[in-house]
C-alpha positions as CSV (number, residue, x, y, z in Angstrom):
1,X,18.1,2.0,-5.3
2,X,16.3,-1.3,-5.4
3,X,16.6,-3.3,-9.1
4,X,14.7,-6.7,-9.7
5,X,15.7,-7.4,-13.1
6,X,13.5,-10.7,-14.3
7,X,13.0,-12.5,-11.2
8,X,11.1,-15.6,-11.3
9,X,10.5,-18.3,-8.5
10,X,9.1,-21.8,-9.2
11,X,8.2,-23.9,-6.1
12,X,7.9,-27.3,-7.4
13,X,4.8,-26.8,-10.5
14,X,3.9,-23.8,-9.7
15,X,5.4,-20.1,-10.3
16,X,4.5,-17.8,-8.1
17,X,6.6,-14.9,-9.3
18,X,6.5,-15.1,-13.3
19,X,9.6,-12.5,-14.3
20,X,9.0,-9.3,-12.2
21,X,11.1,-6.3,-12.7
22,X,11.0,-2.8,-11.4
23,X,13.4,0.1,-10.3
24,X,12.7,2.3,-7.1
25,X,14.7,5.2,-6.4
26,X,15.4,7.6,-3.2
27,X,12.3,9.7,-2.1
28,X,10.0,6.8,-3.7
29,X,7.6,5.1,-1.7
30,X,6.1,2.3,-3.5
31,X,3.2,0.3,-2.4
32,X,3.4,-3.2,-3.9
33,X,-0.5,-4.5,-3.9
34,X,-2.1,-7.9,-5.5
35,X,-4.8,-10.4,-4.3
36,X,-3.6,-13.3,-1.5
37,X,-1.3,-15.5,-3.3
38,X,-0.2,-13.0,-6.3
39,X,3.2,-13.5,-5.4
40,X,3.7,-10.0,-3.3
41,X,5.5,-11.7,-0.5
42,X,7.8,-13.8,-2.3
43,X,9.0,-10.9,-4.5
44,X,10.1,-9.3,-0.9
45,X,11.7,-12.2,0.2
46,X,13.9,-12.6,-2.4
47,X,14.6,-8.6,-2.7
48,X,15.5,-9.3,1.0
49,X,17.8,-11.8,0.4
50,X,15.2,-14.5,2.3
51,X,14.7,-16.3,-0.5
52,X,17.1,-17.2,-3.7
53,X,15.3,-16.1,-7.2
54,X,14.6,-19.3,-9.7
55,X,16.1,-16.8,-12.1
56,X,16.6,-13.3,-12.0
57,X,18.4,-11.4,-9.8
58,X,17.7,-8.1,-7.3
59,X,20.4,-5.3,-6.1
60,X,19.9,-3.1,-2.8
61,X,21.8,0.2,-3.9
62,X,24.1,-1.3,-6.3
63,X,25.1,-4.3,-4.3
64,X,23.8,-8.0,-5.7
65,X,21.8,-10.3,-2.9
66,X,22.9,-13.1,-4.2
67,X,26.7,-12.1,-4.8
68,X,27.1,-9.6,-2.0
69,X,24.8,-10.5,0.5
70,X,26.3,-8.9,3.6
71,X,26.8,-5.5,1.9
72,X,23.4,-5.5,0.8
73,X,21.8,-6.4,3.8
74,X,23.9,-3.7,5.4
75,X,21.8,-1.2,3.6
76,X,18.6,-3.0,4.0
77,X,15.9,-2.7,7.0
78,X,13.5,-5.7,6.4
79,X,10.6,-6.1,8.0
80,X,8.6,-10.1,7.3
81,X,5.3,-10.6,6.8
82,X,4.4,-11.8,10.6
83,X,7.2,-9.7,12.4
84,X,8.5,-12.6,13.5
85,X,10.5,-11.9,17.1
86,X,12.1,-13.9,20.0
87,X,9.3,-14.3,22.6
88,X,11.1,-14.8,25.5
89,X,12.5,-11.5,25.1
90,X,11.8,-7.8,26.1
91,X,11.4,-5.0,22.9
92,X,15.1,-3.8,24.8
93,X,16.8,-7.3,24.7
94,X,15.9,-7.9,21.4
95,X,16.7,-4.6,20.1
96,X,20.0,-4.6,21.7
97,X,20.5,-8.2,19.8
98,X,19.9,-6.3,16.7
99,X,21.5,-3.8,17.4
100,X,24.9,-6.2,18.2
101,X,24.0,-8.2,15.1
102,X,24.2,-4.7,12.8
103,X,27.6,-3.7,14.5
104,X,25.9,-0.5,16.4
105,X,28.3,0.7,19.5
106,X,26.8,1.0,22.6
107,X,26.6,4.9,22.2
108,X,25.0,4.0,18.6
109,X,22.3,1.9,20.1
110,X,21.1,4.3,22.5
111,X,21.0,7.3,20.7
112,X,19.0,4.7,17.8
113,X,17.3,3.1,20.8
114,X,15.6,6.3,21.7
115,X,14.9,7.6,18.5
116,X,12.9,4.4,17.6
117,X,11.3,4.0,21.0
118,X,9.8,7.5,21.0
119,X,8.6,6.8,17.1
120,X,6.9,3.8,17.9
121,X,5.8,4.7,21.0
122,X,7.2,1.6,22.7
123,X,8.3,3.0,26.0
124,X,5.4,1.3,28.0
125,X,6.3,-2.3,27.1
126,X,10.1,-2.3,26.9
127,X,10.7,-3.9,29.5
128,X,7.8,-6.8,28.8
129,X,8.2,-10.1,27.1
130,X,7.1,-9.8,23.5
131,X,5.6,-13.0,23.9
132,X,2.5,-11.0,26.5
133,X,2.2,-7.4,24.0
134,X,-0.6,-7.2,21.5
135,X,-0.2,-8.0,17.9
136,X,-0.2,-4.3,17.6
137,X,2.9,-3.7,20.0
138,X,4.8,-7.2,18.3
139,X,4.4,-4.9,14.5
140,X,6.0,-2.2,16.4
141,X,8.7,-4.0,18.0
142,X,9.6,-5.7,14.2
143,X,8.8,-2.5,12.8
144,X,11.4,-1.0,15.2
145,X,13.9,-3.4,14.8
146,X,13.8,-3.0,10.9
147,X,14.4,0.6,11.1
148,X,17.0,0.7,14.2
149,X,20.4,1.4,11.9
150,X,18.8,4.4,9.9
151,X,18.9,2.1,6.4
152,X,18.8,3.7,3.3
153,X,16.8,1.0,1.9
154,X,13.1,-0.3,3.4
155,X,11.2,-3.3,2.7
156,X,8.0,-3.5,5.0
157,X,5.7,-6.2,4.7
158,X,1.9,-5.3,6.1
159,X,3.5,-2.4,8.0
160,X,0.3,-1.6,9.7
161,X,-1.5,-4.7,9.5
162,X,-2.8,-5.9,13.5
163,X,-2.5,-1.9,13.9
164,X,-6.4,-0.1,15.1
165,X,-7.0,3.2,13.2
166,X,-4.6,5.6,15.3
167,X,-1.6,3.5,15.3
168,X,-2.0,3.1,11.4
169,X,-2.0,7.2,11.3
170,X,1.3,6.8,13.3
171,X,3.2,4.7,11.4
172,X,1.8,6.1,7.9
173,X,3.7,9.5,9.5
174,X,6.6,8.1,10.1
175,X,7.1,6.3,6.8
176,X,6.2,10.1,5.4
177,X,8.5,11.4,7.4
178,X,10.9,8.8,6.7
179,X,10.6,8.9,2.7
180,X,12.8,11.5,1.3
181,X,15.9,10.0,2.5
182,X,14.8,6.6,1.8
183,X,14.0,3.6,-1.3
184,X,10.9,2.2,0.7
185,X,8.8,-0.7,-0.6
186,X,5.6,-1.3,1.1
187,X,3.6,-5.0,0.3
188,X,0.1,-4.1,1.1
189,X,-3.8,-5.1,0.9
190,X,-5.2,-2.0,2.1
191,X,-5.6,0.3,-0.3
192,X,-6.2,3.3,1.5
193,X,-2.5,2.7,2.4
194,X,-1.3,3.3,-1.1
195,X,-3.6,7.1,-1.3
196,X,-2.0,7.5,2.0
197,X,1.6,7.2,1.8
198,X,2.7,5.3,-1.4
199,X,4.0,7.8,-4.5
200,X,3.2,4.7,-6.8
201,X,1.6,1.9,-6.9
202,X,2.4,-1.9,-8.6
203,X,-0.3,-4.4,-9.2
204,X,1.0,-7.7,-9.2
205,X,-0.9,-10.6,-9.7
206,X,-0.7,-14.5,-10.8
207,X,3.2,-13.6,-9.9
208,X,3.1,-10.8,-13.0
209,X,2.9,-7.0,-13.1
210,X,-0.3,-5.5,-14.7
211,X,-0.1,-2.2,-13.7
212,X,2.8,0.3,-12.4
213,X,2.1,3.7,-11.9
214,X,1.3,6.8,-9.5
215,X,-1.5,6.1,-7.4
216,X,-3.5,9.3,-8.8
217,X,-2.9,7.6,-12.4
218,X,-4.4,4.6,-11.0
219,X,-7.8,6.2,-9.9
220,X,-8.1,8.5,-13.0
221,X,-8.3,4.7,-14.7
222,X,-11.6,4.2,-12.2
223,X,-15.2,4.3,-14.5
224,X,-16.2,6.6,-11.0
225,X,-13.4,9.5,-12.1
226,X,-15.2,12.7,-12.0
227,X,-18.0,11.0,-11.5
228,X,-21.2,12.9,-9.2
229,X,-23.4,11.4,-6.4
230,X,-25.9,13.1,-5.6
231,X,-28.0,12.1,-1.7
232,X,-31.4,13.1,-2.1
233,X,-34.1,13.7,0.4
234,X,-36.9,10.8,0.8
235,X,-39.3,12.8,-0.8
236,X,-37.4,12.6,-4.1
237,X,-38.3,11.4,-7.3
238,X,-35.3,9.1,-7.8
239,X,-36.6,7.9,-11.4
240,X,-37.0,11.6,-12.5
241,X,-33.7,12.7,-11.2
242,X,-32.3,10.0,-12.9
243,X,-33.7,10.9,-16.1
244,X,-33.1,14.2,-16.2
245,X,-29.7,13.6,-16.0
246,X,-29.5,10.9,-18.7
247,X,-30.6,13.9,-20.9
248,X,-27.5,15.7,-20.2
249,X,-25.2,16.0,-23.4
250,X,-22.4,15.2,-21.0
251,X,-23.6,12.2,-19.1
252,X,-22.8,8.6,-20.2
253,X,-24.8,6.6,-18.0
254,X,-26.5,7.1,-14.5
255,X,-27.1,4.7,-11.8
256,X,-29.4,4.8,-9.0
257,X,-29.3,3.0,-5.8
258,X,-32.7,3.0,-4.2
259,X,-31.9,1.8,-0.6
260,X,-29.2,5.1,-0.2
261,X,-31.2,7.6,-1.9
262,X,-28.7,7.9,-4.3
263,X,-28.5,8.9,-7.7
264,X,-24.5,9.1,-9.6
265,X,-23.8,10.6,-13.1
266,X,-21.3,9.4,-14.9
267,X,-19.1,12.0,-17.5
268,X,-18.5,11.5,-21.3
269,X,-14.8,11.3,-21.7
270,X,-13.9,12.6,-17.8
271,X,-15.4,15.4,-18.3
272,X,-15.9,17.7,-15.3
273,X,-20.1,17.8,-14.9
274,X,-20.6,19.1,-11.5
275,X,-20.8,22.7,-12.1
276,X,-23.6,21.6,-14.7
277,X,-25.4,19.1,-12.4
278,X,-25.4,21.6,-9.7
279,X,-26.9,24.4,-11.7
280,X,-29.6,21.9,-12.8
281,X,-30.7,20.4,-9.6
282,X,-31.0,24.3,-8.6
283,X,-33.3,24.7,-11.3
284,X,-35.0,21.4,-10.7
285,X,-35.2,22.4,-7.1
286,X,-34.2,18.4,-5.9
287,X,-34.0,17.9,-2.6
288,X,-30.3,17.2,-2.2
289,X,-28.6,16.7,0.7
290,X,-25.4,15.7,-0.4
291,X,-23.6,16.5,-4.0
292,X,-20.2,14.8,-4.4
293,X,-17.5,15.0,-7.1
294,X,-15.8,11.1,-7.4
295,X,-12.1,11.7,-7.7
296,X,-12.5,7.8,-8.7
297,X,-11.9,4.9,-6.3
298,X,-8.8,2.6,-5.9
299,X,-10.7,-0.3,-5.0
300,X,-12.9,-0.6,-8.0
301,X,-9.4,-0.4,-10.5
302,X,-7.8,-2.4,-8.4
303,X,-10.8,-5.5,-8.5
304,X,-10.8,-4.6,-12.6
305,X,-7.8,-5.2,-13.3
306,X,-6.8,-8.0,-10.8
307,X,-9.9,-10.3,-12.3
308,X,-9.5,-9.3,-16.2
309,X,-5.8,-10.7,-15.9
310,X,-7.0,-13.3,-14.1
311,X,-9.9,-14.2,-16.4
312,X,-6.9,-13.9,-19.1
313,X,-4.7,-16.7,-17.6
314,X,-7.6,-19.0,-16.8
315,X,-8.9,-18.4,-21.4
């Protein structure tokens, strides 16, 4: 288990993590999101041991980072914002010198070696300085090297981030594949991240938590939650469309966007309207090319309630 029980870091004036506490048990994946400078990476710093808490304190499955840092780090794989590595070194050298600094034998390593080479799909550049590889390849390698003694525990900062779109399914996989016999922690700005992988989701921002809770909470929160969109033909009456389905007992509101052809109802109380809005548009014989049920969108909470607290602090 990771515990952060009040931690708080001031640097000089300013906190930047303003009393933060959580739990995250085995077989959770939780994705850690907030704007730039909400205090994500700091909080992962000092649950790595990387950098002492103002006040407060953080465990890695039972074992204190302040008080017992060696035996917490044991259980810890820790991957820093950057992937910071040793240029002048191959992904092999370096491995092996994490390897020898987490007391793997030599039969260890290799069997670890090869596990983590094959999941990362390092075998081309192994034998390459890491100062030549891509920003893609350098993730790898410090994604490799935080995973190399099979930890219980995982801490990945911007796992994918320098990754294009197929290496980012890749390493979403293998953190899937990875959770249920792992606590994994994953700081993040892209939210597609958090639908893809993450089992719950915390907000954190101005150094506080606003929100923790299961990413499908999280979008059930969005005004677009069963929500419908429908993508009518050119030949469309947009303002007529719209008003026929402002007369709908279960509509709220509707909005139209002109330039995409576009026309979205929005339910009374989540309530589910598309059976309704289908049958009508039938009968109305629109044009439609496209009809689509919102399951809500991540980005929208996430801006909603990152700048309400943020207005808050600032009144």
């Amino acid at each position: 288990m990771i515990a952060a029980e009040g931690l708080v870091k001031t640097f000089g004036g300013r906190t930047a993590v303003d009393n933060v506490t959580f739990r995250v048990g085995p077989g959770e994946v939780l994705g850690f999101l907030g704007p730039n400078g909400a205090g994500k990476t700091t909080t992962m710093r000092m649950l790595a041991g990387f950098v002492a808490p103002t006040a407060g304190r953080a465990e890695i499955c039972g074992y204190s980072i302040d008080a017992q840092p060696v035996a917490a780090k044991q259980k810890l794989g820790y991957l820093p914002e950057g992937a910071p590595t040793y240029g002048e070194m191959t992904p092999r050298d370096f491995l092996r010198f994490i390897g020898e600094v987490r007391g793997l034998t030599a039969a260890e390593f290799r069997q670890r070696l090869g596990d983590v080479v094959e999941r990362l799909q390092l075998e081309e550049v192994l034998d390459q300085p890491i100062e030549t590889l891509s920003k893609g390849f350098r993730r790898r390698v410090g994604l490799a090297q935080a995973i190399l003694h099979d930890p219980p525990v995982l801490i990945l900062d911007e796992p994918t981030d320098g990754l294009d779109p197929n290496q980012k399914h890749e390493v979403r996989e293998l953190i899937r594949t990875m959770a249920p016999g792992k606590v994994i922690v994953i700081s993040t700005h892209i939210l597609e991240e958090v639908d893809a992988v993450c089992t719950r989701a915390i907000i954190i921002t101005n150094g506080r938590i606003v929100a923790d809770e299961e990413p499908a909470a999280l979008i059930r929160r969005s005004r677009y939650h069963n929500a419908v969109s429908l993508r009518l033909q050119h030949s469309a009456d947009l303002a007529a469309v719209a008003h026929d389905l402002q007369n709908m007992d279960e509509v709220r509101e509707v909005e139209v966007d002109n330039p995409e052809f576009t026309v979205t109802a929005f339910p009374k109380d989540n309530a589910l309207i598309v059976s309704a809005i289908g049958a009508l548009a039938a009968e109305r014989r629109w044009p439609v090319e496209q009809l689509h049920l919102e399951a809500g969108r991540l980005d929208e909470v996430f801006r909603t309630i990152t700048a309400a607290t943020s207005a808050n602090r600032t009144t």
